[in-house]
C-alpha positions as CSV (number, residue, x, y, z in Angstrom):
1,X,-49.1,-37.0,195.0
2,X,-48.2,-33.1,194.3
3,X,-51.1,-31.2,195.3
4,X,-51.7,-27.9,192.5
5,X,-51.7,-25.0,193.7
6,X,-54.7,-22.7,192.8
7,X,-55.9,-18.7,193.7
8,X,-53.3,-17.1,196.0
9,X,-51.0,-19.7,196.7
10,X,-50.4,-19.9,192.9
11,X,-49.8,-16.2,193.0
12,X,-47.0,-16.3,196.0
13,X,-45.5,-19.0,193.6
14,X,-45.2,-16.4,190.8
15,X,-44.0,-14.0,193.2
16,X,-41.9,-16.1,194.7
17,X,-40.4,-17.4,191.3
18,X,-39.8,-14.1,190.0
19,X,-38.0,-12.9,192.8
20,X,-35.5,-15.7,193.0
21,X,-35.0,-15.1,188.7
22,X,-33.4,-11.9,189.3
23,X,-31.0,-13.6,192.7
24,X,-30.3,-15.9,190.1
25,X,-29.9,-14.3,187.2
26,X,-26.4,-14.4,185.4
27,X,-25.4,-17.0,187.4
28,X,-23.8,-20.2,185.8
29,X,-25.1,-24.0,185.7
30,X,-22.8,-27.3,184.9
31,X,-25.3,-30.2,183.9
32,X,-24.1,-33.9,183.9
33,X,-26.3,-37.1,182.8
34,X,-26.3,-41.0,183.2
35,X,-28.4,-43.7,182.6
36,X,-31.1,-43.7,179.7
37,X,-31.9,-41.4,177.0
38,X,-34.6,-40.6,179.6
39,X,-32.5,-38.6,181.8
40,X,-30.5,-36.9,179.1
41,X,-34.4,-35.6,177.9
42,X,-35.2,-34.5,181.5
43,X,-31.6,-32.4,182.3
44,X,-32.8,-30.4,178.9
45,X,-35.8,-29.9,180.4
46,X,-34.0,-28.4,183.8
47,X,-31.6,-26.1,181.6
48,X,-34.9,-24.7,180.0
49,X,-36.2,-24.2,183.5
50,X,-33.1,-23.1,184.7
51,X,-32.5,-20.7,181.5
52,X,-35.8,-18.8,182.1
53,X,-34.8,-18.0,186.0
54,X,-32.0,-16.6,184.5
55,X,-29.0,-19.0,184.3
56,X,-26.2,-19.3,181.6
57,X,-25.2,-23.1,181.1
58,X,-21.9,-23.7,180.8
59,X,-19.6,-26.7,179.8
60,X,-16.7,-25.8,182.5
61,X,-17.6,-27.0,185.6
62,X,-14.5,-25.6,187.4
63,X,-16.9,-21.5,186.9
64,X,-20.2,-23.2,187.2
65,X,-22.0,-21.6,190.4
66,X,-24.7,-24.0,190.4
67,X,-23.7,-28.0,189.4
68,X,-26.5,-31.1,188.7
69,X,-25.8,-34.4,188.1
70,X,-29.1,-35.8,186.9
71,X,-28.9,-39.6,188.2
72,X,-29.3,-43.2,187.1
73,X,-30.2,-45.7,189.8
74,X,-30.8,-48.8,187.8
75,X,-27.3,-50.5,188.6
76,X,-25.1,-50.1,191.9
77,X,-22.1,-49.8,189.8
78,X,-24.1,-46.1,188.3
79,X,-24.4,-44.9,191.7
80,X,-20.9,-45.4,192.4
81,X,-19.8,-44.0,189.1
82,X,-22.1,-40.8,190.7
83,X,-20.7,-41.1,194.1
84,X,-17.4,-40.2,193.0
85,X,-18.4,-37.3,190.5
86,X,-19.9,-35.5,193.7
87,X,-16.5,-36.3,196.1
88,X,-14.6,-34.0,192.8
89,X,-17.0,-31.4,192.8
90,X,-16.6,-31.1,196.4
91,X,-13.2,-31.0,196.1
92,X,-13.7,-28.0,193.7
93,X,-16.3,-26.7,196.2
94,X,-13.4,-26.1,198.7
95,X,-11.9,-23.2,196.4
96,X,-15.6,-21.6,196.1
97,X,-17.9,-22.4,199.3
98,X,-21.2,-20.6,197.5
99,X,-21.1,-23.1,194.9
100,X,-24.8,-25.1,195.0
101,X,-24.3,-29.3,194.2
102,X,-27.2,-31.0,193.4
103,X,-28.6,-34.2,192.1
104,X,-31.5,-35.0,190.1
105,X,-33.3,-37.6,189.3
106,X,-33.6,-41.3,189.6
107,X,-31.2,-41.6,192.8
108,X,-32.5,-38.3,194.3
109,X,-36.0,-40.1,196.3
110,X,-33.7,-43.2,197.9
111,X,-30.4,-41.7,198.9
112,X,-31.2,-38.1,199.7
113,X,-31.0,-38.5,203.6
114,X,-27.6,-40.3,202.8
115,X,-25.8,-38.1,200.7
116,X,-27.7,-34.6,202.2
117,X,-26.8,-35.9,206.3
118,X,-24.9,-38.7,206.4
119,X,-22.1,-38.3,203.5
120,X,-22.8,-34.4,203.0
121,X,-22.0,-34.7,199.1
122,X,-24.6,-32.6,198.0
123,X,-26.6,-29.2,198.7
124,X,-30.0,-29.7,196.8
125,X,-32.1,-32.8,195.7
126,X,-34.5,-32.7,193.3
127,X,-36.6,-35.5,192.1
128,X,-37.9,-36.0,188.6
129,X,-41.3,-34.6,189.1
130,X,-40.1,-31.1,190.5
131,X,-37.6,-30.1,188.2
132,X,-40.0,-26.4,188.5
133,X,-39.0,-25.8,191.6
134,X,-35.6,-25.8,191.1
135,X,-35.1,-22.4,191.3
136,X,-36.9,-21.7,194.4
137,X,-34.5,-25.1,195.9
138,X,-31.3,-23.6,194.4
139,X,-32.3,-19.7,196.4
140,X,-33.3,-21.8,199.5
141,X,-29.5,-23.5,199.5
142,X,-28.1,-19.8,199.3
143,X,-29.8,-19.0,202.7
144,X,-27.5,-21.8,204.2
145,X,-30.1,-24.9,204.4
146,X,-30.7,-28.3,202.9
147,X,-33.3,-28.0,200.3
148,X,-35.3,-31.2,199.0
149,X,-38.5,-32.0,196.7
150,X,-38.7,-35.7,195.8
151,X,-42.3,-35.3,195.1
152,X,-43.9,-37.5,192.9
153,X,-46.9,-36.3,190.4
154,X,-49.7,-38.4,188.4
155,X,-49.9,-35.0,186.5
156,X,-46.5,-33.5,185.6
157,X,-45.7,-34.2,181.9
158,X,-43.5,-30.9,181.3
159,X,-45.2,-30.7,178.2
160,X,-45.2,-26.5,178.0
161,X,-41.6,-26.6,178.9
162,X,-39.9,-26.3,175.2
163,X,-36.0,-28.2,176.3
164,X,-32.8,-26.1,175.6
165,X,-31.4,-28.6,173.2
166,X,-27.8,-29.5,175.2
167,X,-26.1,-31.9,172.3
168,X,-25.4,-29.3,170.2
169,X,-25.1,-31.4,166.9
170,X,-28.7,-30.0,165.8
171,X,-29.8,-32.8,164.0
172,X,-30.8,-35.3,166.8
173,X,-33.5,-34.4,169.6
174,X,-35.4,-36.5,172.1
175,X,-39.3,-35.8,172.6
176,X,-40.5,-37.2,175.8
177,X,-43.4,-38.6,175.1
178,X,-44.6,-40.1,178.6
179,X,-43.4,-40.1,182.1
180,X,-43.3,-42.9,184.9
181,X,-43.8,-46.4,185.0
182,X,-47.0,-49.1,185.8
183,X,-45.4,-52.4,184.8
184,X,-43.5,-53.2,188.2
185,X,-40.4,-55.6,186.6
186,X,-39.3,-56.8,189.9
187,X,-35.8,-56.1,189.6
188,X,-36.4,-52.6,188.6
189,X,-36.6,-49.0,190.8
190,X,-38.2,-47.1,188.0
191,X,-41.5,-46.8,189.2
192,X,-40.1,-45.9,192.3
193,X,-38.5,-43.4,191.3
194,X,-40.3,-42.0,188.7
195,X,-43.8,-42.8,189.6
196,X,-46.8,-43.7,188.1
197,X,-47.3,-43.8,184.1
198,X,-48.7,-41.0,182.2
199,X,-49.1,-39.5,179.0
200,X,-48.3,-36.3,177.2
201,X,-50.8,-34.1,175.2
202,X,-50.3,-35.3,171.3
203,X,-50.8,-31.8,170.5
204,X,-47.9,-30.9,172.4
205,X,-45.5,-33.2,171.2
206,X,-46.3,-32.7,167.4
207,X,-45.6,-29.1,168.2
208,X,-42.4,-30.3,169.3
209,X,-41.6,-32.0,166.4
210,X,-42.7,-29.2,164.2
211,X,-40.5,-26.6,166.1
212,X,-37.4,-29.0,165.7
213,X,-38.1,-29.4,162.1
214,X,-37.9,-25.7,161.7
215,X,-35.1,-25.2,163.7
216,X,-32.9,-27.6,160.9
217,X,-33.8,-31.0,163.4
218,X,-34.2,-34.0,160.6
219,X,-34.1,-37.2,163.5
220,X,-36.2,-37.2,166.6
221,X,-36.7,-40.2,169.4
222,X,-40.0,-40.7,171.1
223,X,-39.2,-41.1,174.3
224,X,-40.9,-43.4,177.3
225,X,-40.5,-46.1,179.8
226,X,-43.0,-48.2,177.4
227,X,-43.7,-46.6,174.6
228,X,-45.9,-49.4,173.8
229,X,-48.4,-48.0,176.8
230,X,-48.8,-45.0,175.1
231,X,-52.6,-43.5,175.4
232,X,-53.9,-40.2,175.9
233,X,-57.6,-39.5,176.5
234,X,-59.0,-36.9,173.6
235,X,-61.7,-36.1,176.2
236,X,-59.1,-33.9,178.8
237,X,-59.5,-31.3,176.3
238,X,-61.8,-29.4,174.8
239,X,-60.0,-28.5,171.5
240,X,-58.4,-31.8,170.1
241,X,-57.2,-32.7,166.8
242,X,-59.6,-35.4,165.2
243,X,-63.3,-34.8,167.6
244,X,-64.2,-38.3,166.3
245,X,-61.3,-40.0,168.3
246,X,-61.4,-40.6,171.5
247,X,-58.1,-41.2,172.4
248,X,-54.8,-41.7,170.6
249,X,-52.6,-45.0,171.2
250,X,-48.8,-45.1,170.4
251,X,-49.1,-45.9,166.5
252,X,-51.2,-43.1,165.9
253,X,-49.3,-40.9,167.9
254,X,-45.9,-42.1,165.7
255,X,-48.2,-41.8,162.7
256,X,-48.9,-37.6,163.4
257,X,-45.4,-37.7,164.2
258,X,-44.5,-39.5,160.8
259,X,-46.3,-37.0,158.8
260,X,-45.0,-33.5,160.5
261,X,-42.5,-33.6,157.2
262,X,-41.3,-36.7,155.4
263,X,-38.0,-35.2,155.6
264,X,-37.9,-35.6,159.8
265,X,-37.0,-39.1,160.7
266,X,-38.8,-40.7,163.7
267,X,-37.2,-43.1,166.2
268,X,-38.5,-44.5,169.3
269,X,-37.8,-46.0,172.7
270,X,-38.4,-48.5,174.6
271,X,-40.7,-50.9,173.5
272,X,-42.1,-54.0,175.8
273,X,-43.2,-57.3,174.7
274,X,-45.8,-57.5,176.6
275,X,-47.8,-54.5,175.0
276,X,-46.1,-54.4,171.3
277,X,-48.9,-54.4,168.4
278,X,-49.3,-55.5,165.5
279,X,-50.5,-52.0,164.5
280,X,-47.4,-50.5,165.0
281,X,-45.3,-52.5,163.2
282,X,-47.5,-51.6,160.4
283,X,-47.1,-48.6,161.2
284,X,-43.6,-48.3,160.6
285,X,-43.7,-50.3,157.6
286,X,-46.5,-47.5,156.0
287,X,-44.1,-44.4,156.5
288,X,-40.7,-44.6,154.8
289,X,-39.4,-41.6,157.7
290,X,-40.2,-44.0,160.5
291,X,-37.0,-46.0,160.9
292,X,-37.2,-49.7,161.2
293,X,-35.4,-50.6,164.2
294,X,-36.6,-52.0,167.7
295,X,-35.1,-52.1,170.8
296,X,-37.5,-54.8,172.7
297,X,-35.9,-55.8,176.0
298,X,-36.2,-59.5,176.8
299,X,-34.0,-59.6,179.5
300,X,-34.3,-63.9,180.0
301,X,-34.7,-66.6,177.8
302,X,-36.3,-68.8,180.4
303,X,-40.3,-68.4,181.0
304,X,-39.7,-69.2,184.7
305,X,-36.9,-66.4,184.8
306,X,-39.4,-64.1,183.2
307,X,-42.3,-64.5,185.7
308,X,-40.0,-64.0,188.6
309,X,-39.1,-60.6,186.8
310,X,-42.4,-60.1,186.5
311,X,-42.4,-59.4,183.2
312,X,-45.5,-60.3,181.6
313,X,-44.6,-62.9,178.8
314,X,-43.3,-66.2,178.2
315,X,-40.4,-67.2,175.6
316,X,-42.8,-68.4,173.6
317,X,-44.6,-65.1,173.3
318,X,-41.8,-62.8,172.7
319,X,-40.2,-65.4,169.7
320,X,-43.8,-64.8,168.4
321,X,-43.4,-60.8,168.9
322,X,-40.2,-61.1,167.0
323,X,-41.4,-63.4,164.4
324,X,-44.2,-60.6,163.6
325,X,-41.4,-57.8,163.5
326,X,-39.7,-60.0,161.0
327,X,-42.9,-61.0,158.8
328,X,-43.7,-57.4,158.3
329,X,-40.4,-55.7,158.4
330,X,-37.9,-57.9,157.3
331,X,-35.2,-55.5,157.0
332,X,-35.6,-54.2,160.2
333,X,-32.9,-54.3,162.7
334,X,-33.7,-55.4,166.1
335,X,-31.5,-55.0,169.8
336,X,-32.7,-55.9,173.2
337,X,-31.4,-56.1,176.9
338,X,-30.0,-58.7,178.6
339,X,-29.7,-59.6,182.3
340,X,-27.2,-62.2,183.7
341,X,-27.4,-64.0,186.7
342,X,-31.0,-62.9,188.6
343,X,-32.1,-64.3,191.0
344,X,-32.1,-68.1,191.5
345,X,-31.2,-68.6,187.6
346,X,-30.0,-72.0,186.9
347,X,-27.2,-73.0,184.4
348,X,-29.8,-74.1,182.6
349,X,-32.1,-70.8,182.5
350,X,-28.8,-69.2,181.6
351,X,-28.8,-71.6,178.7
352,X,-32.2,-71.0,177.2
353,X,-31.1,-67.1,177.0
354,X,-28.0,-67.7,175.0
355,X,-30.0,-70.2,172.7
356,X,-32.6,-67.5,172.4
357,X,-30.0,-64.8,171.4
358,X,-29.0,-67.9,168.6
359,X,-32.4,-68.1,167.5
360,X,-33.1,-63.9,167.4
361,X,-29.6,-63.1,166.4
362,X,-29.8,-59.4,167.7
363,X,-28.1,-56.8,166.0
364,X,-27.1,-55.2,169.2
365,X,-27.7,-55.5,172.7
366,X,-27.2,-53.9,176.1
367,X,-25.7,-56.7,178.3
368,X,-25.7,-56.7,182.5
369,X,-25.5,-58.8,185.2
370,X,-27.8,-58.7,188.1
371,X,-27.6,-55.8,190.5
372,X,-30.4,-56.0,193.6
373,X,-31.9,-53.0,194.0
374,X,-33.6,-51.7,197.1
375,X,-37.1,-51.4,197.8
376,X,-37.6,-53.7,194.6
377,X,-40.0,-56.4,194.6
378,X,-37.0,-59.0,194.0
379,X,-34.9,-57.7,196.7
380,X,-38.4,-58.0,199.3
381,X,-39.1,-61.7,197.6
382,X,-36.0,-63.6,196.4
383,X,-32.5,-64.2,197.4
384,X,-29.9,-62.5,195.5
385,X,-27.8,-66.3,195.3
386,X,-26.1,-66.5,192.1
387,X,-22.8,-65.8,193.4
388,X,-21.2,-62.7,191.4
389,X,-18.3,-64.8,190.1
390,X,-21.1,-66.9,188.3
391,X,-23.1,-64.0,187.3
392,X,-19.7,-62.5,185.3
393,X,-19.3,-65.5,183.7
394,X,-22.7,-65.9,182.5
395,X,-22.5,-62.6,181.7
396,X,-18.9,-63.3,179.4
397,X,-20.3,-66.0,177.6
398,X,-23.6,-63.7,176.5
399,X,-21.1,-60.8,175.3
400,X,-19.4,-63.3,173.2
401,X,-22.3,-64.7,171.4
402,X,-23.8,-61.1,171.0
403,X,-20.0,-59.5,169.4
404,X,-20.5,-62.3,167.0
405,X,-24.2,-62.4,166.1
406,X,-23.3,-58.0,166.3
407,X,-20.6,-58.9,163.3
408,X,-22.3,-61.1,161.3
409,X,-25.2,-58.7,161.2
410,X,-22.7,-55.8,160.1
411,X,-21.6,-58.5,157.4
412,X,-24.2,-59.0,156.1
413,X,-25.2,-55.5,155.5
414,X,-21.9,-55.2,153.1
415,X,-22.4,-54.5,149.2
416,X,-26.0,-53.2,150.4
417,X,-27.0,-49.3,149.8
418,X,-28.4,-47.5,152.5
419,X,-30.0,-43.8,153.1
420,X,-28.0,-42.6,156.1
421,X,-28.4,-39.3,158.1
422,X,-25.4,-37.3,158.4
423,X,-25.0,-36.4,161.7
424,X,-21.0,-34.3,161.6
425,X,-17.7,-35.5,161.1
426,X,-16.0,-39.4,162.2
427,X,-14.6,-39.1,165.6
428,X,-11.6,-40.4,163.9
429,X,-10.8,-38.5,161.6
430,X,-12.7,-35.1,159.6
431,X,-12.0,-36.2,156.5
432,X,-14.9,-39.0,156.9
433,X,-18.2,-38.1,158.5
434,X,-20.4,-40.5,160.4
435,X,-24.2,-41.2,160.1
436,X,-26.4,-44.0,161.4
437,X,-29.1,-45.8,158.7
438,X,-32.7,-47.0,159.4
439,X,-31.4,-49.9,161.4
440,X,-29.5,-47.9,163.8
441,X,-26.1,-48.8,162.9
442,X,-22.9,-45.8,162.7
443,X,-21.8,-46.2,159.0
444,X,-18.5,-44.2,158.4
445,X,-17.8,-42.8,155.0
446,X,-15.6,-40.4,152.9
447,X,-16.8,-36.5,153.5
448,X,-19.3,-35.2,150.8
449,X,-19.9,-31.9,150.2
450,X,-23.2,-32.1,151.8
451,X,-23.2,-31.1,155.8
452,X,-24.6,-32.4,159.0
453,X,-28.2,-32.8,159.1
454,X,-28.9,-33.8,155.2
455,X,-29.3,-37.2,154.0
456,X,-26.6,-39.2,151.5
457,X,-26.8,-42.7,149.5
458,X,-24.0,-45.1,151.4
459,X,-23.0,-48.2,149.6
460,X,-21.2,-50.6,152.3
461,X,-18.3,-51.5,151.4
462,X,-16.5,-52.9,155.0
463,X,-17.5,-53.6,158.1
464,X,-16.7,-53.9,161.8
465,X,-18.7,-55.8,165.1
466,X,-20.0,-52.2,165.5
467,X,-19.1,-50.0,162.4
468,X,-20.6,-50.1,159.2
469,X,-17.7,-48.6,156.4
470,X,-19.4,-47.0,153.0
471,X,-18.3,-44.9,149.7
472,X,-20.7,-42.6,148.4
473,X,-22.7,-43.3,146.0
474,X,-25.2,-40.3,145.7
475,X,-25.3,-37.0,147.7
476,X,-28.8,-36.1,145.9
């Protein structure tokens, strides 16, 4: 764990810090993400970081003098999608030898001797809890060395850091919320490398909704591994916002959220199955700003599957966290992720997922098969044996039944009228613009004369597997 620094040493930081803003200053930094929404959160955070040592970002990586790719380890096929990236930039690097490559994140911790020694593909590595000392790792590359911190921290939130918002649309923003992982899924590498769960101040992150709201933001997503684990002791602080709570769980924290302005819309993700309540479904069924929509992974539809992913719940008990979502919200629209192919699944495990998936009928879902990951519980305890022919096939026959569940869901939603959130023109074409509703599905629709970031009456009129089609029926 990240010792803090207190009296003098925290001084030479300052000093330190501010002398390496002004060798910085006016220089230029390239961000690229993968993975989750996660990492896309966390490279806003670096460009804030970044922005007050003195950098300009940039969205030409050709003048960039200073190029991150903040990293997904979750699958192989990411980290080979990231290999490549970092043999371009090199390439580019060979015109312009002072230019600084880096990675952040998720891949930094387990590949950094690899790509720093063995590969040479990057300059810098920087894992997610030490995105502050970026600019003290970028100055040490200048002197001609290697620089690394792949520190974790049971204490680093970033909650005083306010993002540079890097989307650029200005009506979408992502709040993290919490940071790190405690549930150890045994095919995963997040708590790896992200580290131990924690929670943000409340405080801190209503202030961040407040400061989008005023800024023009209308949509934000609470952000967190499990959302679900949400908890913050009241206690830490001496000032806190209701003295007769002691701490604040996820549904309250969505409700403070919820009533920053009724006019800011409040997404959220990820939920798990294991930790869901009641409380917040009701939750989102009290505010009319919350949208009702869940993403709540299930990964397997076989209980035997699920204790070897160490997951926490049976079959049984995630139908019955489903049948709850549907009892209270009935409207709202559910997606999940799937997992072909783990280890020692049978034909028919493989089965009771795809009858699952006919008995949910998701509205969307994120479909995989099984990549081993090192240093993961399932790579230390089971055999990866479902040969990878097997494991694509499994995989086909679960992206089939999703498309059509995905359509019939869309279908379903035609002749309906729904508030949507205009977000900026179709990709397709400017004379339509593009919007998702409540349940988290694009709807496409003639332009209005209203503009991105204000809130129009869509009746569906068409439909694709992924597209909802509308006219306008009020821009009030």
């Amino acid at each position: 764990m990240e010792t803090e620094l207190v009296g003098e040493e925290r001084q030479g930081e300052a000093v330190m810090l501010e002398q390496n803003t002004e060798l910085l200053t006016g220089k230029k930094l390239y961000l690229e993400s993968y993975g989750c929404q996660m990492n896309f959160s966390d490279s806003e955070i670096v460009a804030s970081i970044l922005t007050q040592a003195g950098f300009e970002t940039t969205n030409n990586q050709e003048e960039a003098d200073v190029v991150l790719i903040n990293t997904c380890a979750i699958r192989d096929n990411a980290e080979q999608r990231i290999r490549n990236r970092l043999k371009q930039f090199n390439k580019e690097k060979a015109a312009n030898s002072d230019k600084v490559i880096g990675i952040l994140g998720c891949m930094a911790e387990r590949l950094k001797s690899q790509l720093l020694e063995e590969e040479k593909l990057v300059d810098l590595v920087a894992g997610p809890d030490s995105y502050r000392d970026l600019p003290n790792l970028i100055s040490e590359v200048g002197t001609g060395q290697k620089a690394v911190n792949v520190l974790l921290s049971r204490e680093e939130t970033y909650a005083d850091i306010k993002p540079v918002r890097l989307d650029h649309n200005g009506v979408s923003a992502f709040i993290s919320i919490m940071r790190g992982c405690d549930n150890m899924c045994s095919f995963c590498v997040v708590p790896f490398t992200r580290g131990r769960e924690r929670s943000r101040d409340p405080e801190s992150i209503v202030g961040e909704a407040n400061d989008l709201f005023e800024r023009g933001y209308r949509e934000v997503t609470l952000l967190g591994q499990n959302v679900d684990s949400y908890k913050w002791n009241m206690n830490k602080k001496e000032e806190v916002l209701d003295p007769s709570i002691e701490t604040v769980n996820f549904a309250q924290l969505m409700e403070k959220v919820a009533l920053v302005n009724p006019d800011l819309r409040i997404r959220f993700s990820t939920s798990h199955p294991k930790d869901m309540t009641d409380d917040v479904l009701h939750t989102m069924a009290k505010y009319e700003n919350i949208c009702e929509y869940i993403h709540l992974p299930v990964q397997s539809g076989n209980s035997d599957v699920l204790e070897r992913m160490n997951r926490g719940y049976s079959r049984e008990w995630y139908l019955e966290r489903i049948k709850s979502i549907r009892s209270i919200m009935p409207e709202c629209g559910i997606s999940t992720d799937v997992i072909s192919g783990f280890c020692g699944e049978t034909e028919q495990e493989h089965q009771d997922t795809i009858s699952l998936m006919k008995e949910v009928r998701y509205d969307f879902a994120y479909m995989f098969f099984y990549s081993e990951r090192p240093k993961t519980l399932a790579a230390r305890k089971f055999e990866d044996n479902v040969p990878l022919e097997e494991k694509k096939r499994r995989l086909s026959e679960i992206i089939d039944v999703q498309q059509e569940h995905s359509h019939e869901s869309n279908k379903r939603a035609v002749g309906k009228t729904y508030k949507v959130l205009i977000e900026g023109d179709s990709k397709r074409s400017s004379d339509f613009q593009s919007g998702r509703n409540d349940q988290n599905v694009m709807c496409v629709f003639p332009k209005s004369s209203k503009q991105a970031g204000n809130y129009i009456e869509i009746k569906i009129t068409d439909c694709t597997s992924a597209t909802l089609i509308g006219e306008l029926v009020s821009e009030s």
